[in-house]
C-alpha positions in Angstrom: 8.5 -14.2 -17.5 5.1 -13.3 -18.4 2.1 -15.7 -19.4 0.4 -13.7 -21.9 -3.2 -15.6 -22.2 -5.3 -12.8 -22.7 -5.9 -9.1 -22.2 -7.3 -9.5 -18.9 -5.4 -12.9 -18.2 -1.7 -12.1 -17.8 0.5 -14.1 -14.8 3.7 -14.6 -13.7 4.4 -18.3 -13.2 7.5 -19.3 -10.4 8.8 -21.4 -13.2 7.4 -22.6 -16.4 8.4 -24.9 -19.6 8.0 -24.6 -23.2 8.8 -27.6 -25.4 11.1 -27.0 -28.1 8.0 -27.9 -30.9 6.2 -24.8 -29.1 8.7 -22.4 -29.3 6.5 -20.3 -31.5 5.2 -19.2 -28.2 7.7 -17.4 -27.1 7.9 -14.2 -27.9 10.5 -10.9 -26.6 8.7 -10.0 -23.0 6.5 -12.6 -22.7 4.8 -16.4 -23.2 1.8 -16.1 -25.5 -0.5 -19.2 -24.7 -0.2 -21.9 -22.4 3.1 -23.3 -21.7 3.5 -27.2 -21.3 4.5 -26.8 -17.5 4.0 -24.5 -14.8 5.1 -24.6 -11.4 3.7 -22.3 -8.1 5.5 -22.1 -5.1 3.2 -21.6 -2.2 3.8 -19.0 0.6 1.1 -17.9 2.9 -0.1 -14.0 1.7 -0.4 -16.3 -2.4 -1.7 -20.1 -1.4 -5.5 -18.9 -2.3 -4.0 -17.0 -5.5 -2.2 -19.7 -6.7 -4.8 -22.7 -5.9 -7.3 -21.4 -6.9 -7.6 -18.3 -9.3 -4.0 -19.7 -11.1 -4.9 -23.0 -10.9 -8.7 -22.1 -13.3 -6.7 -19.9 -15.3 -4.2 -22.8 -16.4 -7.4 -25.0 -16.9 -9.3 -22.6 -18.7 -6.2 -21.7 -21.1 -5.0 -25.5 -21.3 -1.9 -25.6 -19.6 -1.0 -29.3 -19.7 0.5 -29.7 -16.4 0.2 -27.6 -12.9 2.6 -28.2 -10.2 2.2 -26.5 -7.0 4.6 -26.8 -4.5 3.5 -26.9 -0.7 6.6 -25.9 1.4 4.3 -25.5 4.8 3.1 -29.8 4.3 5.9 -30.6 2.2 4.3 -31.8 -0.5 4.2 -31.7 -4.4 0.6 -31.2 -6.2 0.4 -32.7 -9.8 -2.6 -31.3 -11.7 -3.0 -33.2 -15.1 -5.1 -31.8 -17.8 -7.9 -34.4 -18.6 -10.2 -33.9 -21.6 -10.2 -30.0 -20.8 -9.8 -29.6 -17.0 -7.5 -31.1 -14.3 -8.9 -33.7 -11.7 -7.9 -34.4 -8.1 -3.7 -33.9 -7.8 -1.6 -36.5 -7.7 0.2 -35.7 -4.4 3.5 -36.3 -4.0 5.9 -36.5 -0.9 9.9 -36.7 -0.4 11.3 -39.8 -1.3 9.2 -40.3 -4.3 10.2 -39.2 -8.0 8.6 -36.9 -10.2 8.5 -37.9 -13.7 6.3 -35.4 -16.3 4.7 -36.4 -19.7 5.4 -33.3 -20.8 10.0 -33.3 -19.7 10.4 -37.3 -21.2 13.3 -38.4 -19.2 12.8 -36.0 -16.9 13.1 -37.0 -13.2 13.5 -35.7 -10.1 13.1 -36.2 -6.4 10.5 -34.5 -5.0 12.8 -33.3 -1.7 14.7 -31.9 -3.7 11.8 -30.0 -5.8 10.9 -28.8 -2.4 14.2 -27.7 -1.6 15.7 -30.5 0.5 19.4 -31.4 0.5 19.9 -33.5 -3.0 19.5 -37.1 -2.8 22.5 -39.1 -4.0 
């Protein structure tokens, strides 16, 4: 589905969450605003796209949490917005467990994020 953040500013996130208190946002063919997670797969021809040019855009706009997943290093990128832009990434390798402020009791392992074999 779309993310509808401006005329001129219009992507289509891998996968993204809305939080049921911003359901507002969602609208019939598209997101309007930032949603509270979004998550880039990386592949060789988009990796610039999607670090750099996506990774503004869900700054600028306010997007709470960026996750880019690196298939080729097999790692898991965690941008947190902080007072209005998103400092160095927490990365994140398999064996480890991603938790989100934005999914509470969310938690996943990051293999399997990166699609590895789920952990039991």
């Amino acid at each position: 589905m779309d993310v509808f953040f401006a005329d001129d500013n219009v992507v289509e996130p891998d996968v993204l969450f809305i939080r049921a208190e911003h359901s507002e946002r969602v609208e019939k063919k598209f997101i309007r605003n930032a949603p509270d997670v979004v998550v880039e797969v990386s592949s060789p021809s988009t990796r610039r796209l999607e670090l750099v040019r996506k990774r503004e855009l869900y700054e600028r706009f306010g997007v709470p949490e960026y996750w880019f997943a690196h298939l080729e290093a097999e790692r898991l990128e965690v941008y947190v917005l902080s007072e209005g832009s998103y400092p160095a990434p927490r990365l994140m390798y398999p064996g480890e467990a991603l938790q989100s402020l934005q999914l509470p009791g969310f938690r996943m392992p990051v293999g399997e994020a990166l699609g590895g074999e789920p952990e039991s």
